[in-house]
C-alpha positions as a Python dict, from the first residue, in 0.01 Angstrom:
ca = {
    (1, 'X'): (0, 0, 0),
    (2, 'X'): (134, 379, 2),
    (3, 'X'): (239, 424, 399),
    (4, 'X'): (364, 790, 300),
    (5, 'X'): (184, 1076, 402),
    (6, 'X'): (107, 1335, 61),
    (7, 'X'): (-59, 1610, 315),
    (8, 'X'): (-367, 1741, 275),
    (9, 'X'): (-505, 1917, -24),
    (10, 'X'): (-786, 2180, -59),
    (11, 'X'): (-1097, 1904, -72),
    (12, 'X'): (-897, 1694, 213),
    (13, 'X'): (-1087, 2011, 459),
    (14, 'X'): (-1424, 2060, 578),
    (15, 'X'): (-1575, 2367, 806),
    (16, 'X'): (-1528, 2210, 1211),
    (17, 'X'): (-1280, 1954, 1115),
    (18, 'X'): (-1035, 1944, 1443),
    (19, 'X'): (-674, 1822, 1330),
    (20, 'X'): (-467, 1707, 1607),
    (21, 'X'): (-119, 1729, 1498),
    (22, 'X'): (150, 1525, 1542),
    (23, 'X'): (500, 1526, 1707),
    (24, 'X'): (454, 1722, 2110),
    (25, 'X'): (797, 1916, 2105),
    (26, 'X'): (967, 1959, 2488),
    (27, 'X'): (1160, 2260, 2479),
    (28, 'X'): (1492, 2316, 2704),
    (29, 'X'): (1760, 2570, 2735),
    (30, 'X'): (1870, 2458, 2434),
    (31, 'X'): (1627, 2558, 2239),
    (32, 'X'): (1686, 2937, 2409),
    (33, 'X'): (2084, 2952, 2288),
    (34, 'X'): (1975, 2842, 1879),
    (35, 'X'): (1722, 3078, 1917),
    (36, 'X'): (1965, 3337, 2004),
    (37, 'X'): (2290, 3209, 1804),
    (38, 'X'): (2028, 3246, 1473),
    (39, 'X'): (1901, 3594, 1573),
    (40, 'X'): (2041, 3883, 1730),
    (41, 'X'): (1786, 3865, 2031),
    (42, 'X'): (1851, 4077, 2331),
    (43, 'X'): (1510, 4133, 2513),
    (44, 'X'): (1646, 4127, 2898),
    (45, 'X'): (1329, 3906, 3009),
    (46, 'X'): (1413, 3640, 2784),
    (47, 'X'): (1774, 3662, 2869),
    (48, 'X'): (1805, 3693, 3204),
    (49, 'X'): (1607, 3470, 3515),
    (50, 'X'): (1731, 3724, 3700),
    (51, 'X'): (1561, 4035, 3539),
    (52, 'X'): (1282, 3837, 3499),
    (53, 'X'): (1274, 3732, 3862),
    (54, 'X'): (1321, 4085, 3935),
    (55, 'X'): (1039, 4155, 3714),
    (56, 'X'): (775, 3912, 3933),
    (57, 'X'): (810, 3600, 3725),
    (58, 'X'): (923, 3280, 3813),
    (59, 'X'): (1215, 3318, 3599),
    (60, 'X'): (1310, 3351, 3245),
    (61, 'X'): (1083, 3208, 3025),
    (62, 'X'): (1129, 3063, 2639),
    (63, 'X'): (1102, 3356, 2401),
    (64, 'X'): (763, 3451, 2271),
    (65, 'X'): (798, 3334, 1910),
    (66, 'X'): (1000, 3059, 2013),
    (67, 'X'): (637, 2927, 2116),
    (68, 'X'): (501, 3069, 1815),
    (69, 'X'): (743, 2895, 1587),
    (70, 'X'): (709, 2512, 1752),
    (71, 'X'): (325, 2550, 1733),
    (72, 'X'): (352, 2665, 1374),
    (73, 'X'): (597, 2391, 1266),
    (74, 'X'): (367, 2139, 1404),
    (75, 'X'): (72, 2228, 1191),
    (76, 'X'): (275, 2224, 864),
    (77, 'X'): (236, 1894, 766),
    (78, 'X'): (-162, 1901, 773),
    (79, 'X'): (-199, 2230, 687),
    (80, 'X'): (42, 2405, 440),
    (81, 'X'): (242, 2100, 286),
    (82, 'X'): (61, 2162, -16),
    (83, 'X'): (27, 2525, 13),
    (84, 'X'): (102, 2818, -251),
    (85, 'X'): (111, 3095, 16),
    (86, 'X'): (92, 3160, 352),
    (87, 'X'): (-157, 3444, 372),
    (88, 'X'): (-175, 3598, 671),
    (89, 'X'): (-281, 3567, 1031),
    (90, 'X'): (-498, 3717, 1322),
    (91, 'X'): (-679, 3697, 1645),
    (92, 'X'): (-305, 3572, 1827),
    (93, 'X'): (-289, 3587, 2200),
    (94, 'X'): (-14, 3459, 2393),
    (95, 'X'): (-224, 3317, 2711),
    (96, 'X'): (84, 3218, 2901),
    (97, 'X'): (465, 3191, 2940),
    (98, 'X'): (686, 2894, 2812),
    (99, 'X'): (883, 2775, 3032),
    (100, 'X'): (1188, 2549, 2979),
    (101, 'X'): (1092, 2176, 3009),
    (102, 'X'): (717, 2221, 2883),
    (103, 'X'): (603, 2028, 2591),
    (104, 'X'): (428, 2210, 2345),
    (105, 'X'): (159, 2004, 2083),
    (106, 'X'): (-75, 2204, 1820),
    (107, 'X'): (-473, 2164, 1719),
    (108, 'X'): (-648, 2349, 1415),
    (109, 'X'): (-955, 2385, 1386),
    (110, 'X'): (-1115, 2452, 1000),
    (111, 'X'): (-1338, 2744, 1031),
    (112, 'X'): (-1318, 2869, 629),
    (113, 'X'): (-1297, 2779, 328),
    (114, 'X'): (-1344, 2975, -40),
    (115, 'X'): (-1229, 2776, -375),
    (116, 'X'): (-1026, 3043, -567),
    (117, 'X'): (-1187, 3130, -927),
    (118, 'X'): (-937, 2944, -1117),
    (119, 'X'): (-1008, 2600, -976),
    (120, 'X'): (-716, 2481, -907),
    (121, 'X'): (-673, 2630, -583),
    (122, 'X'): (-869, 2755, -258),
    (123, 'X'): (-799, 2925, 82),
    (124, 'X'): (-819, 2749, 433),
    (125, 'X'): (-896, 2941, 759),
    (126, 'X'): (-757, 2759, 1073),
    (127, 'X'): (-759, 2883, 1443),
    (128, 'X'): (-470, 2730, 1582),
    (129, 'X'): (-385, 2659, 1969),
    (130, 'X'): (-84, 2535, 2117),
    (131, 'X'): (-99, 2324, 2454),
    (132, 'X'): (137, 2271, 2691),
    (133, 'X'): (152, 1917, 2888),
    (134, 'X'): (-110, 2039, 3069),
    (135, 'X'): (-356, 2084, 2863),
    (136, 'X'): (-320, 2469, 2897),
    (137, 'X'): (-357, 2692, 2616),
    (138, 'X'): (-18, 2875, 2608),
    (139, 'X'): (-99, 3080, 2225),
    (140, 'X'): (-391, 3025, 2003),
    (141, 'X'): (-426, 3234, 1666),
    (142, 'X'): (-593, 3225, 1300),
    (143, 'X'): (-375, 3205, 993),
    (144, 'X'): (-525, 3117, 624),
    (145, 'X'): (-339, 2943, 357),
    (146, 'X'): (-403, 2899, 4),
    (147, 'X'): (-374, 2526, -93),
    (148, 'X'): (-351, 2328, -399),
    (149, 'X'): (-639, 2098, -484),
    (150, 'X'): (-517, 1743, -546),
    (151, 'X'): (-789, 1698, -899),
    (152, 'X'): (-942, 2066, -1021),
    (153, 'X'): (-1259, 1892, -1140),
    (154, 'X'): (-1312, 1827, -755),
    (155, 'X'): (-1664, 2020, -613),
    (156, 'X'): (-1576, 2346, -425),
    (157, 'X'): (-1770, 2325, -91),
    (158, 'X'): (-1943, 2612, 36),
    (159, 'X'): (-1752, 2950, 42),
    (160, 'X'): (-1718, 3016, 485),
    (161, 'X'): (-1561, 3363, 502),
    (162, 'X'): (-1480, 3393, 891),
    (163, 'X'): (-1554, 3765, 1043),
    (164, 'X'): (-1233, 3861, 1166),
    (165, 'X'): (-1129, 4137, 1416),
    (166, 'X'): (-909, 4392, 1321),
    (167, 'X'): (-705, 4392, 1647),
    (168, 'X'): (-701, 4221, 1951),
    (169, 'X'): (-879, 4473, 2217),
    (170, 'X'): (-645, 4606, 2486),
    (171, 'X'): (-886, 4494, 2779),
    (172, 'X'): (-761, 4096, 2603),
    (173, 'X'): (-453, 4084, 2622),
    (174, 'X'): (-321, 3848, 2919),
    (175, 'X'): (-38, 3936, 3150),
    (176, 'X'): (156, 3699, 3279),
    (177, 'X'): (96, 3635, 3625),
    (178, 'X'): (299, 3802, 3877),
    (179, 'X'): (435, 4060, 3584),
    (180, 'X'): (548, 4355, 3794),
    (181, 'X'): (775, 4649, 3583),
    (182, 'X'): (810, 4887, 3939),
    (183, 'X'): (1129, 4790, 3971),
    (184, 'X'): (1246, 4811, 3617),
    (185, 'X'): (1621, 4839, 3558),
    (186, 'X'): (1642, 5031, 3243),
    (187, 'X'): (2018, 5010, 3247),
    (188, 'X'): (2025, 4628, 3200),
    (189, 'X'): (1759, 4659, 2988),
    (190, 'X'): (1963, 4840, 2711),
    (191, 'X'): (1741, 5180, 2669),
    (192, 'X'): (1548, 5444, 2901),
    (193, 'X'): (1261, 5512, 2668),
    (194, 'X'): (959, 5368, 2804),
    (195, 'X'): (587, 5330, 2764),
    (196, 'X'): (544, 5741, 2763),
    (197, 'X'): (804, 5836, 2568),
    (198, 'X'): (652, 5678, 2256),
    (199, 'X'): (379, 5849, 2078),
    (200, 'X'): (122, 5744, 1796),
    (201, 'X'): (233, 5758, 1488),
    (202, 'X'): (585, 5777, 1585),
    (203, 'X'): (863, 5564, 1359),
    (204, 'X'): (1185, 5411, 1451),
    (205, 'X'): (1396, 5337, 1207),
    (206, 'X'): (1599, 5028, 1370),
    (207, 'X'): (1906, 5109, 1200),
    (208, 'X'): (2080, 4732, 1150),
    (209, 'X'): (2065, 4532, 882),
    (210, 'X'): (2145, 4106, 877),
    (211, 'X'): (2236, 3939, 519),
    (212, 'X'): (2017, 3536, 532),
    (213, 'X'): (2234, 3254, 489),
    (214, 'X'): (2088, 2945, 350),
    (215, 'X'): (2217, 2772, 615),
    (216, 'X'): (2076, 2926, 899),
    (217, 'X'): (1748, 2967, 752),
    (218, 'X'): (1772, 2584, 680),
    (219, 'X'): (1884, 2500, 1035),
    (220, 'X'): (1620, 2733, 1183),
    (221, 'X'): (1323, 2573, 1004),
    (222, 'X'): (1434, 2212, 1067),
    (223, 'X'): (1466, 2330, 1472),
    (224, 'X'): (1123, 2430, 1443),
    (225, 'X'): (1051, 2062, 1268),
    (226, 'X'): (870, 2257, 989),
    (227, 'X'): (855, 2020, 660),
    (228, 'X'): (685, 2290, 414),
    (229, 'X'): (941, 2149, 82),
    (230, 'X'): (966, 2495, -62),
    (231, 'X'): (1209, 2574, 204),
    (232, 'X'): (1463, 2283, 157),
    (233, 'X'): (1421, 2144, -159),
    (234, 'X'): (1559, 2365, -446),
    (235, 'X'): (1389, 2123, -721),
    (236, 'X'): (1046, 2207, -595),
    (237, 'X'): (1040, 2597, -742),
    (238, 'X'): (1075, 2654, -1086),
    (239, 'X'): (1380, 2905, -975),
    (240, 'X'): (1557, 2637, -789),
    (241, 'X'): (1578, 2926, -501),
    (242, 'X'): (1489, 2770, -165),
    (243, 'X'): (1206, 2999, -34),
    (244, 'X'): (1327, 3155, 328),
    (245, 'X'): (1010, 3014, 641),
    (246, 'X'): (817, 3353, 711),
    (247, 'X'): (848, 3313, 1045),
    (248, 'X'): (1284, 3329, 993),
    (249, 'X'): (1184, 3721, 866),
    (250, 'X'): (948, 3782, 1162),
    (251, 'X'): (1183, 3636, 1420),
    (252, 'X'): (1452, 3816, 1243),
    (253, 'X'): (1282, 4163, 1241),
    (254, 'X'): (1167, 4153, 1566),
    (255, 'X'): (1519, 4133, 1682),
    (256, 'X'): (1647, 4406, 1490),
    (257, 'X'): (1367, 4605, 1674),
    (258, 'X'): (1570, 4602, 1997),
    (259, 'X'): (1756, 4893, 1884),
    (260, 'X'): (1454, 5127, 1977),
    (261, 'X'): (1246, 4888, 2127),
    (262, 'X'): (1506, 4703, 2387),
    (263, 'X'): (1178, 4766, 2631),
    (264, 'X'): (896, 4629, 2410),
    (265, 'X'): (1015, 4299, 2640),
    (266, 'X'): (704, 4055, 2569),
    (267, 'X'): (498, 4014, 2274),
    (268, 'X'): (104, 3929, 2384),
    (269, 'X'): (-81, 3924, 2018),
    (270, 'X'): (-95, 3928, 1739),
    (271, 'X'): (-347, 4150, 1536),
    (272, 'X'): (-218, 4099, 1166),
    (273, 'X'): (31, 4025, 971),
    (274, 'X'): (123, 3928, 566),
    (275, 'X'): (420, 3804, 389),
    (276, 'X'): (436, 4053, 137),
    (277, 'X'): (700, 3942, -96),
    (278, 'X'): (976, 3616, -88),
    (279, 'X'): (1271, 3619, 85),
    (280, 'X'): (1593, 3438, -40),
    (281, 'X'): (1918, 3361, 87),
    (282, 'X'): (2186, 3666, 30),
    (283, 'X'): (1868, 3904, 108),
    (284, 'X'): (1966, 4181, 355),
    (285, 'X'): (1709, 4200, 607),
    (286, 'X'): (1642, 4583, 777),
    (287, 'X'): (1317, 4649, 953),
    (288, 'X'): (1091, 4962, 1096),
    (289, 'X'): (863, 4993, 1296),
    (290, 'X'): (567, 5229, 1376),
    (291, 'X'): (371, 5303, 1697),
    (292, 'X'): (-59, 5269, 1638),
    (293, 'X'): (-195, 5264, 1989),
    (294, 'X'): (-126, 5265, 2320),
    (295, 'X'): (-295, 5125, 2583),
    (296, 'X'): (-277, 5027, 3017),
    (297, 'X'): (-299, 4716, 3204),
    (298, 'X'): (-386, 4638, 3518),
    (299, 'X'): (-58, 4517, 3599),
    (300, 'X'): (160, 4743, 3826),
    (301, 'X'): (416, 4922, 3628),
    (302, 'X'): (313, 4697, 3298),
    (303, 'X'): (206, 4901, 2926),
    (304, 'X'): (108, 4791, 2640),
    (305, 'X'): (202, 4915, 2282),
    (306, 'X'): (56, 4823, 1951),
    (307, 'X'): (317, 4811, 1672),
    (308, 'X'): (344, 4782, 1337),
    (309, 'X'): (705, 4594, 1208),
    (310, 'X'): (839, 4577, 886),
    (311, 'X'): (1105, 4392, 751),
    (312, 'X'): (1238, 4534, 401),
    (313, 'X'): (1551, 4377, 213),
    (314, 'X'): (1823, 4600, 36),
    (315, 'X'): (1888, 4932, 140),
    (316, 'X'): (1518, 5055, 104),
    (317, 'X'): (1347, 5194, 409),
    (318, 'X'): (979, 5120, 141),
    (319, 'X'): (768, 5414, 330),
    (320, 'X'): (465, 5371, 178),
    (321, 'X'): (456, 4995, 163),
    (322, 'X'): (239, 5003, -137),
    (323, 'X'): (236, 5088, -521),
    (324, 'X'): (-54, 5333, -709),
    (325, 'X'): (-198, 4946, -793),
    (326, 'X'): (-222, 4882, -376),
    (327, 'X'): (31, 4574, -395),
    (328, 'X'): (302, 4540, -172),
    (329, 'X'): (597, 4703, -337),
    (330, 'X'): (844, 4419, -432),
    (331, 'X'): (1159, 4534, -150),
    (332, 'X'): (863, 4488, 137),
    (333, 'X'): (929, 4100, 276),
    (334, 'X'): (694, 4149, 631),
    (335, 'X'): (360, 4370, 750),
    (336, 'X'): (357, 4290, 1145),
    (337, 'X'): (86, 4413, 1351),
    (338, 'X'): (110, 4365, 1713),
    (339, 'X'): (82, 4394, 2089),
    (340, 'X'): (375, 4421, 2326),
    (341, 'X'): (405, 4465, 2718),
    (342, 'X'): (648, 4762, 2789),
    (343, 'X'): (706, 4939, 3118),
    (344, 'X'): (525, 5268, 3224),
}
């Protein structure tokens, strides 16, 4: 009898199946110096209980995709073990802070499905929450996949196309409790500019650039427990190039963004977001990013911006991302959309 688990394949999934997935995850301090020993991370709230405390909260709580990446990593086994691509995602909110000491477990829920035209393949639509050990929704989003199927003569179910939004509205986004920015101290922050010193449309070029290492993209992806075999085992791509976890590019982008975005202190959702092209060790990460909206919370002193980040390798800046064919052009590794809390 096989005990070993194959994961799922396209026909293993069914619109309303709930997967509870395995393996809760406490996170400590600990978890807060990797973070920031793999990536240059310097937002002030996540680094400080005292700027936090100063800033209303209770102190400093886990970084934002720190969350994002344990809840990922848990759904990998029943969701994108047998996956060709990791397509994009919507609909994110952050609901909540982490805080050191919670334990953080995942749920999907199935809510599409479309066999692709070849056969041999079809794309799953998931929403995703992450709990904390009290049952509290701390960050629920949608990602899709494209899986393998396990025998192409297989039936393809019913094509489910979900309707999603194009953004998460402004008047959804959830600020932590107690947030208060009034007292902002720019200086320990890192940067003056804040919420109305940014316009739409605007660019910032981040400047920095950070060459991958296998190893730390290796040692990042086993932190977050994530078992996708693309990532660690060179015999399972006909290049025998381990393929670098998405999330490594987004994590790593997002802290190149300090350097003109040192305020953009908490990210709250997440409206979009594709992995245009592979990323492999030796790659030289650099990223942009560009301002789309703006919008006001009812928190005192607390703004919200709605960015776009993207993470290029090489020297290219790639402004337009796209080719006369519309594909991503082949230096373009990450599309970001998403929502940040920034002071007024």
């Amino acid at each position: 009898m096989t005990k070993t688990n194959p994961g799922r394949f396209f026909e293993d999934y069914s619109i309303g199946q709930v997967i509870r997935h395995a393996v809760p995850r406490t996170v400590a301090e600990g978890e807060r110096a990797l973070y920031h020993a793999l990536y240059p991370a310097r937002h002030a709230l996540y680094s400080s209980d005292d700027f936090a405390g100063r800033c209303g909260l209770e102190g400093s709580p886990m970084d934002d995709l720190i969350a994002f990446h344990v809840v990922f990593g848990k759904t990998v086994p029943d969701i994108s073990l047998n996956a060709v691509a990791n397509l994009g995602y919507a609909e994110g909110r952050w609901l909540r802070p982490v805080w050191p000491g919670d334990t953080l477990r995942s749920e999907s829920e199935v809510i599409g499905l479309k066999q692709n035209s070849n056969g041999r393949s079809g794309v799953v639509w998931v929403r995703t929450r992450g709990l904390n050990q009290m049952d509290q929704t701390v960050l629920d989003y949608v990602r899709w996949v494209m899986v393998r199927k396990r025998d192409a003569d297989a039936p393809a179910p019913e094509t489910v196309v979900p309707e999603l939004a194009s953004a998460v509205d402004p008047a959804d986004l959830v600020v932590p409790e107690g947030m208060n920015f009034e007292s902002y101290d720019f200086d320990l922050a890192g940067e003056k500019h804040r919420w109305g010193d940014y316009r739409t449309g605007e660019r910032i070029d981040h400047v920095d650039g950070i060459t991958i290492e296998e190893a730390e993209h290796m040692l990042a992806t086993r932190l977050w427990q994530n078992t996708a075999k693309v990532h660690f085992d060179a015999t399972n791509r006909e290049d025998g190039r381990r393929l670098i976890y998405g999330g490594h590019v987004i994590s790593m982008a997002r802290a190149l963004s300090f350097n003109g975005l040192a305020n953009a202190q908490m990210i709250v959702a997440l409206n979009g977001g594709a992995h245009a092209n592979p990323c492999f060790a030796g790659d030289t990460v650099r990223a942009w990013s560009e301002v789309l909206d703006k919008a006001e919370t009812g928190a005192p002193g607390v703004g919200a911006l709605r960015l776009r980040l993207v993470a290029t390798k090489g020297d290219s800046g790639a402004f337009p991302l796209r080719g006369e064919d519309g594909k991503y052009l082949p230096e373009v590794l990450l599309d970001l959309d998403y929502w940040a809390l920034m002071p007024l």
